[in-house]
Every structure is written in C-alpha cells, then in structure tokens.
C-alpha positions as CSV (number, residue, x, y, z in Angstrom):
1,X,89.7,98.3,110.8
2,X,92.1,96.3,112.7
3,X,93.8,97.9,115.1
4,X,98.0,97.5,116.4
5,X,97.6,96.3,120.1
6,X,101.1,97.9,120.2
7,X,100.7,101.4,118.5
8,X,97.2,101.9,120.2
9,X,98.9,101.0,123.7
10,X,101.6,103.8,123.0
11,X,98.0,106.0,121.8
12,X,96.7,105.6,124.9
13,X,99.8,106.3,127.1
14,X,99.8,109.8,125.2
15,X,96.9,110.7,125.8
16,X,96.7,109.7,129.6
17,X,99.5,111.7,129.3
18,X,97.6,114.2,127.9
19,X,94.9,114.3,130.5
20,X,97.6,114.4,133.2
21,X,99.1,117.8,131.5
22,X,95.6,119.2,131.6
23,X,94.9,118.1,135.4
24,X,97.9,119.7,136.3
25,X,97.2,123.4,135.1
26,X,93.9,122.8,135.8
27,X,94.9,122.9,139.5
28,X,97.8,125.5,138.9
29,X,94.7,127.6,137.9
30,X,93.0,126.7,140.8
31,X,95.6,127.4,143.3
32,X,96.8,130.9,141.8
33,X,92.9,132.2,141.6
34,X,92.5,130.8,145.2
35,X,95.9,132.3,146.4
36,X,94.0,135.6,145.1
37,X,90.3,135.4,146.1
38,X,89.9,133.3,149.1
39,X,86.7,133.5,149.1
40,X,86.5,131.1,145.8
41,X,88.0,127.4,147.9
42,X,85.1,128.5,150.5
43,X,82.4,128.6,147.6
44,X,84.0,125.5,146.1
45,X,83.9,123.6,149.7
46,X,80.6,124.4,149.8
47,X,79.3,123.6,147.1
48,X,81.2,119.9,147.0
49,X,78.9,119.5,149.9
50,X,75.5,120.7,148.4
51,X,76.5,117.9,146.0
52,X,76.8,115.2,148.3
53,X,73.6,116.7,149.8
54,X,71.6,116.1,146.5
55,X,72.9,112.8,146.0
56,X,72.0,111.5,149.9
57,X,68.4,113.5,149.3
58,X,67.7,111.3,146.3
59,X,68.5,107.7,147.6
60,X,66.1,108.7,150.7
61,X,63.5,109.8,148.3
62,X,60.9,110.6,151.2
63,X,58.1,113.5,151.2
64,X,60.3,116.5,152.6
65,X,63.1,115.4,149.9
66,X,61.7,117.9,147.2
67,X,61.4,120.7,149.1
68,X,64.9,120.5,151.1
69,X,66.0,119.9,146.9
70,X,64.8,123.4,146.2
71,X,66.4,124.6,148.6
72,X,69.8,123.5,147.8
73,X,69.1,124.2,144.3
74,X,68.6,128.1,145.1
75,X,71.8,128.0,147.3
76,X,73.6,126.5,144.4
77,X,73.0,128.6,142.0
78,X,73.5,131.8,144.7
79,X,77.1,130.5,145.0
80,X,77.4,129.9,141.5
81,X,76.8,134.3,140.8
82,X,79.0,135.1,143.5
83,X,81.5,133.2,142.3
84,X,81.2,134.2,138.6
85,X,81.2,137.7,140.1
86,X,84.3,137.5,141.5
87,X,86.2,136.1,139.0
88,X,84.8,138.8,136.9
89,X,85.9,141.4,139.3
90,X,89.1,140.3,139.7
91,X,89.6,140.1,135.4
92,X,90.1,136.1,135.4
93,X,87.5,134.2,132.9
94,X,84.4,132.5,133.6
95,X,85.8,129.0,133.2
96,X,89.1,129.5,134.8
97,X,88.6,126.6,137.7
98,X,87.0,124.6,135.5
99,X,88.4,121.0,134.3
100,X,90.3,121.2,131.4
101,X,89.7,119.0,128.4
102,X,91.9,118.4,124.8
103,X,89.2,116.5,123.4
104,X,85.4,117.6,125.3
105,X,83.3,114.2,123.4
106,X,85.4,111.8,125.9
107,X,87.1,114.3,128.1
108,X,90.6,113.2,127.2
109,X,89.3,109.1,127.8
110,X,89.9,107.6,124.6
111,X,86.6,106.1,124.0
112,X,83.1,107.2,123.9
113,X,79.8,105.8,125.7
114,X,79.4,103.5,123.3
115,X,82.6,102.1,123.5
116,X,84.3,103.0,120.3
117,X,87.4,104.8,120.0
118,X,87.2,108.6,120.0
119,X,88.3,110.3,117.1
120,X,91.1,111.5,119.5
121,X,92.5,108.6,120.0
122,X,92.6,107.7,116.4
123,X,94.6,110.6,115.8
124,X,97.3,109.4,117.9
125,X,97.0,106.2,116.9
126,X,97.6,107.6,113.2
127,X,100.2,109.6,114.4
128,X,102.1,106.7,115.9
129,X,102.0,104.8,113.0
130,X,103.6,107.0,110.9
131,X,106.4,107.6,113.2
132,X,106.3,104.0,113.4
133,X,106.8,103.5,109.3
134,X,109.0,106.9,109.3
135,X,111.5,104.8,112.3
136,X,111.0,101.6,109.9
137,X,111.9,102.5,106.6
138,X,114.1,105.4,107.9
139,X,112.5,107.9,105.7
140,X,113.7,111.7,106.1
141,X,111.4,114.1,106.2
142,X,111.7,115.5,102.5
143,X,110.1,111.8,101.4
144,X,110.1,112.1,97.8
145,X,112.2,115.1,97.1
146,X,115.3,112.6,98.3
147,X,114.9,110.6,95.1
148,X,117.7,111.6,93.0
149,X,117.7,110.5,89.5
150,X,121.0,111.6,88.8
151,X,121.7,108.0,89.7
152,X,120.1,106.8,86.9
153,X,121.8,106.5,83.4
154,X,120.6,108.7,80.8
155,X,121.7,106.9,78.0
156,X,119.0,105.0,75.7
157,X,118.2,101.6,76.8
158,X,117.5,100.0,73.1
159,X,115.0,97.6,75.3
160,X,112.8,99.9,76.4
161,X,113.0,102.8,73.5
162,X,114.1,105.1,76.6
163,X,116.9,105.5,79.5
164,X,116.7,104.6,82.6
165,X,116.2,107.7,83.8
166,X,113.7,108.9,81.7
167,X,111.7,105.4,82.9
168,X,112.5,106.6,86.0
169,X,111.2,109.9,86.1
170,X,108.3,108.8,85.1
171,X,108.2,106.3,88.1
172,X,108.7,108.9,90.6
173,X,105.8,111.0,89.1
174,X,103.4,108.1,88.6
175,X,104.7,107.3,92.8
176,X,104.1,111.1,93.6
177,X,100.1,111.4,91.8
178,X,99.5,107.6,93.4
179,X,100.2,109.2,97.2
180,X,98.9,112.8,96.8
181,X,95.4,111.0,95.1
182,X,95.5,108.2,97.3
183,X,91.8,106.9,99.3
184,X,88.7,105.2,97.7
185,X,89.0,103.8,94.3
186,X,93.1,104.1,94.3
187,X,94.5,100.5,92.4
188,X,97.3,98.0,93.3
189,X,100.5,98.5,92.0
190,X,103.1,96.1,91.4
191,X,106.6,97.9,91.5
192,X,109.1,95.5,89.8
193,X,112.9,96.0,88.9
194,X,116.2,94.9,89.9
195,X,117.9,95.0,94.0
196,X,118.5,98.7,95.2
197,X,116.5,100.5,92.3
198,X,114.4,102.3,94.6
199,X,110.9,100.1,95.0
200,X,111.4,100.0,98.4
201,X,111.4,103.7,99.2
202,X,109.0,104.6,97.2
203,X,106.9,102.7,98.1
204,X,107.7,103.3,101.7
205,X,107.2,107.5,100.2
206,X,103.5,106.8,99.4
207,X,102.9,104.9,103.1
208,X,104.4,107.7,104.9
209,X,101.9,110.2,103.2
210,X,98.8,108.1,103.2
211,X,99.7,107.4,107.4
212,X,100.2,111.0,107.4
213,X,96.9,111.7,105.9
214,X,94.9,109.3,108.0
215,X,94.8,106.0,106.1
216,X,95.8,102.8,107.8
217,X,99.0,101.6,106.4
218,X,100.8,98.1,107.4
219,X,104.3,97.9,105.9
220,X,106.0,94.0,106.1
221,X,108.5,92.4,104.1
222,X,107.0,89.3,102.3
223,X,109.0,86.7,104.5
224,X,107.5,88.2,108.0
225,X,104.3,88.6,106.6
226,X,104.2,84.8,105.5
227,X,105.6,84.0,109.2
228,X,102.8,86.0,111.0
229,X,100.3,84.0,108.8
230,X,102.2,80.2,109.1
231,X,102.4,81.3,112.8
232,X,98.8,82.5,113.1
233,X,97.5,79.2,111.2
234,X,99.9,76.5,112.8
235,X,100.9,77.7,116.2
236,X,98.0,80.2,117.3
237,X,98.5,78.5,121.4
238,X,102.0,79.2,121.0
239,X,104.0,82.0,121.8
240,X,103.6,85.0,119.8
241,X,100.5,83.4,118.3
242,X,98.1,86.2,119.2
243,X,100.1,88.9,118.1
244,X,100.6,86.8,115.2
245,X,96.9,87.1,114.6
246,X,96.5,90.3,115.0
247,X,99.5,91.4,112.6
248,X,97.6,89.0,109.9
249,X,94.4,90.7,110.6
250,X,95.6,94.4,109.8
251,X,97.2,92.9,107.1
252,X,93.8,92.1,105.8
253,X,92.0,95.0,106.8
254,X,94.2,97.9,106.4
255,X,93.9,100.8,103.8
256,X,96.9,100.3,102.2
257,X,99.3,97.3,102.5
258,X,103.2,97.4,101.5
259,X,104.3,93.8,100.5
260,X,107.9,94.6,100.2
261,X,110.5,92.1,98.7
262,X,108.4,89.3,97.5
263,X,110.1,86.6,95.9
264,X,112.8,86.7,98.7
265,X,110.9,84.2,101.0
266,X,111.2,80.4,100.4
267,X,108.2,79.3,98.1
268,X,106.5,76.5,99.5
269,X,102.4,75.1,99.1
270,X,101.7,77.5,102.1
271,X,103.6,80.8,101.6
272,X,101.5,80.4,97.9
273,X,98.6,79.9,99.8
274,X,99.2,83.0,101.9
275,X,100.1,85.4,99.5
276,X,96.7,84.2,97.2
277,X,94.7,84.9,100.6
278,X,96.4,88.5,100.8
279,X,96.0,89.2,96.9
280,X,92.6,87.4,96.6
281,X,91.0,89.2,99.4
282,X,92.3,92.9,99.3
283,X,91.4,92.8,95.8
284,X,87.8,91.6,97.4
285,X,87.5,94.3,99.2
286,X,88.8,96.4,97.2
287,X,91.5,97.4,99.4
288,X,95.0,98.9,97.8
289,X,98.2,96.4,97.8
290,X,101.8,97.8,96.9
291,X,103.7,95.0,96.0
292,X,107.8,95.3,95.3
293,X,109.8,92.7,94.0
294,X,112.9,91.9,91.7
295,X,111.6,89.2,90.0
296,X,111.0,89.3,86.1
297,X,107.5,88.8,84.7
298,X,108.5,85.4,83.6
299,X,109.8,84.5,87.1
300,X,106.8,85.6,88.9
301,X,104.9,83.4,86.4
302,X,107.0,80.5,87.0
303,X,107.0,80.7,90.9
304,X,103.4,81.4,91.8
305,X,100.3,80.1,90.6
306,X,98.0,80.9,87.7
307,X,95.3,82.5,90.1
308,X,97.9,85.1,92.0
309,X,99.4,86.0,88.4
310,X,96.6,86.2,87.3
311,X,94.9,88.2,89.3
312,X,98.5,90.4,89.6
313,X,98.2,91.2,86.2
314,X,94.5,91.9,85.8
315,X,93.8,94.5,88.1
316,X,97.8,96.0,89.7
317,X,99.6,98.6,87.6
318,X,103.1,97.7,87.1
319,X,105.5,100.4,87.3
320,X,108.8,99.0,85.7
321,X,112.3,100.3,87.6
322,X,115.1,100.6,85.0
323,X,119.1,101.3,85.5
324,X,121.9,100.1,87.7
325,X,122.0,99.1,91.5
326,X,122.1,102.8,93.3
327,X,124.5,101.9,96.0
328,X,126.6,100.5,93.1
329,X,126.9,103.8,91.5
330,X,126.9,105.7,94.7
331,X,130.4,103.6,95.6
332,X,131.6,104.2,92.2
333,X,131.1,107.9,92.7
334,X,133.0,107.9,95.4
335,X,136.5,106.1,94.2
336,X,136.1,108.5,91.0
C-alpha cells in the first residue's frame, strides 16, 4: 500500500510526540522516587558505570576479561535487589524508573528492525487520514444519520414506479450495508443522479467509516485526479511532479478509491486514457472504486469509450439518485 508522504509525516510527528510525553514522566518518576530514596541515583550512577565497564572489558577481550566480567555481573545484579528492595519498601512498583513505552515492539520509533512500519505508526497514519477526509468533505460526526430524506419528494415518479424518496431510502440503506460490510470481496459502485442529490456525501459516509475502520481510503475529484496523473506522466522533473506520483500511486493502490464528480473534467484522448488505467486496474486487483457522477447512462456511453463502459457496467452496481437539487428545496423552505 502506498503511503501519503504528507499524512505519514504528520504520523510520525505524533508519535515523536508521543515518545516525548513518555520521556518526560519517565523522568518525573525518576526525580520524585530519587527526591525520596537517595540511595536509588547512587545505585543508578553506579550501575551506568558497570555498563561502560562491560562494554570497555569486551573490546579488550584479553585472559583476565572473563573473570573481572563475573565480577561485575554479581555487582550488578547485587544493585539490582537492593534497588528492587527499596522501591518495594517504600510502596512504589518494580518498574517505576524504567523507560516508558506506548508501543514496546518499536519503543515508540515508528518502524521495526526490519524496516517496515510498526503497527503503531499505521494507526496514526489511519487516524490522520480520516481526520483528513472528515476536514475534506466536512462530514459531522453523525455521518449517515445527517441524511434527511424529508428532502426528497414522496410523490410517485411514473418513470421509476416509485418516489424519489422511496428510491432514496433505499440508497441510503444500500450506502449504510456497503460501509458497515465493507473489506475483501466488497464491489464498485457507480452512484449516478443529478447535481446536489447527495452522491457526494454518501459516498464521502462510507470513506469516513472504512478510514475509521482501518482501510486505506483516497478521496479526489475526477479533474485533480486526472491532473496528478497528466502531471505524473508529462512533467514528472517538474514541480509538484513527485508528489504527483505519489498521489497517482495511492490512487492505484488504495483499499477504497472515491472518484467524485466524473464527467465534470474536460474529456480529452488522455483524461480517457487515465480514467481506463484507474477502472481497468482497480478492477485488476480487485480493489473497490466509488464512482459519482451526474451524467445519464446514455451520456457516460457517449463520452467515454466502449472499454470503461463497459467494464462500468459489467462489474459496478449502480445506485440511481432520484428527486430535486437539495439546496434547491432547502432555499425554498426557507422563503415558505
């Protein structure tokens, strides 16, 4: 998985900050149990200098090294009693001087020996991307439960055999199962319907539970994601060209992708091409695609070619938004 240099720099500024909060009471700790029992910095001194001992004894590595080892070994582990004695003695636990660790695989690091990210570091990378998509698409946090259908006509669309609202209602519950049951095996969707319907929140609904549940999630409008990709492929020396790159990557390689607005960008040999690249090869790797748009099934046939309608309509579910522009009715409300 492709990671956002930008998110996993804010990840890793967390937890250093992180690891600064825990060096700090670590030495609060320290200072209050030394403030009480002197006698614990003078066992501490010391044994900072049996350490160094042992580590000057075993670059000499001559004959007597062994024994003068043993030696330290036995003072060690005298200083060691007396000072879990103490601490005992005066009620404080075992383990009150010791470092202090959030995460104990890569003591609050962010990577393990072998160089991979720790799972700690995920975290807050997952964590920062959905504050990122929350800040984005300015979702509140009651998500779904904003969706009012109220807005939505309930009189019988002779079209569709059903009102708008009824349609959907059965939207929003088809949304709702998609995100609560969303991981391996979840399909594309295509969410089509006329401007300020609600494609765009929903959709933006289900990436803001499957970030909060650990997936990877890249939301872009249609026209930036095009740019990143005419930008990656034209002008990778330029500026912005490796953030470019890395923005098409993720794109690629994320759990679930939000296309938002497609049909808004200006359709040209390349933008086809780019969009066939991001259908084609999700679908290849059987990687989830959300795609919104308020073009008709005949425009979308019209504008793009046979292979990305084809493979559109072979293997995404369409969910069809019915009614009136919300904000429409929203203003109307409001002079009534």
């Amino acid at each position: 998985m492709a990671l956002d240099g930008k998110l996993l720099a804010r990840s890793r500024e967390r937890l250093a900050q992180i690891r600064a909060d825990n060096e700090l009471e670590q030495k609060r700790r320290q200072a209050r149990a030394y403030a009480e029992i002197p006698r614990l910095r003078e066992i501490d001194v010391r044994l900072r200098r049996l350490l160094g001992e042992v580590i000057g004894l075993t670059l000499r590595r001559d004959e007597t090294a062994a024994a003068t080892l043993d030696g330290i070994q036995a003072q060690s582990e005298a200083l060691q009693r007396e000072k879990a004695e103490l601490l005992s003695a005066h009620g404080l636990p075992a383990d009150c001087l010791d470092e202090i660790y959030s995460c104990p695989k890569c003591r609050d690091r962010g990577f393990g020996a072998d160089g991979l990210p720790c799972s700690c570091l995920l975290e807050l990378y997952r964590r920062e991307q959905a504050r990122e998509l929350s800040s984005l698409l300015k979702l509140g946090a009651d998500d779904f439960a904003q969706f009012d259908l109220n807005y939505y006509s309930a009189a019988v669309d002779p079209r569709y055999g059903m009102s708008p609202r009824e349609a959907m209602s059965m939207v929003l519950s088809a949304c709702r199962q998609y995100a609560d049951d969303f991981g391996d095996g979840s399909r594309s969707l295509l969410l089509r319907g006329g401007t300020g319907l609600g494609k765009t929140f929903l959709s933006a609904c289900i990436a803001r539970q499957a970030a909060s549940r650990g997936f990877s999630v890249v939301y872009e409008t249609a026209v930036a994601a095009f740019e990143a990709f005419e930008i990656s492929k034209f002008h990778r020396d330029g500026p912005g060209g490796d953030a470019a790159a890395e923005k098409c990557a993720r794109i690629l390689s994320c759990e679930l992708m939000i296309l938002d607005d497609l049909g808004t960008e200006m359709t040209t040999q390349f933008t086809q091409s780019a969009l066939y690249t991001i259908v084609n090869t999700r679908l290849c790797d059987s990687r989830p695609t959300i795609i919104s748009t308020n073009l008709s099934a005949e425009e979308i046939s019209a504008r793009y070619s046979a292979q990305i309608v084809s493979r559109i309509d072979g293997e995404y579910d369409t969910l069809l938004f019915l009614g009136r522009d919300v904000r429409a009715v929203k203003k109307e409300l409001r002079y009534q």
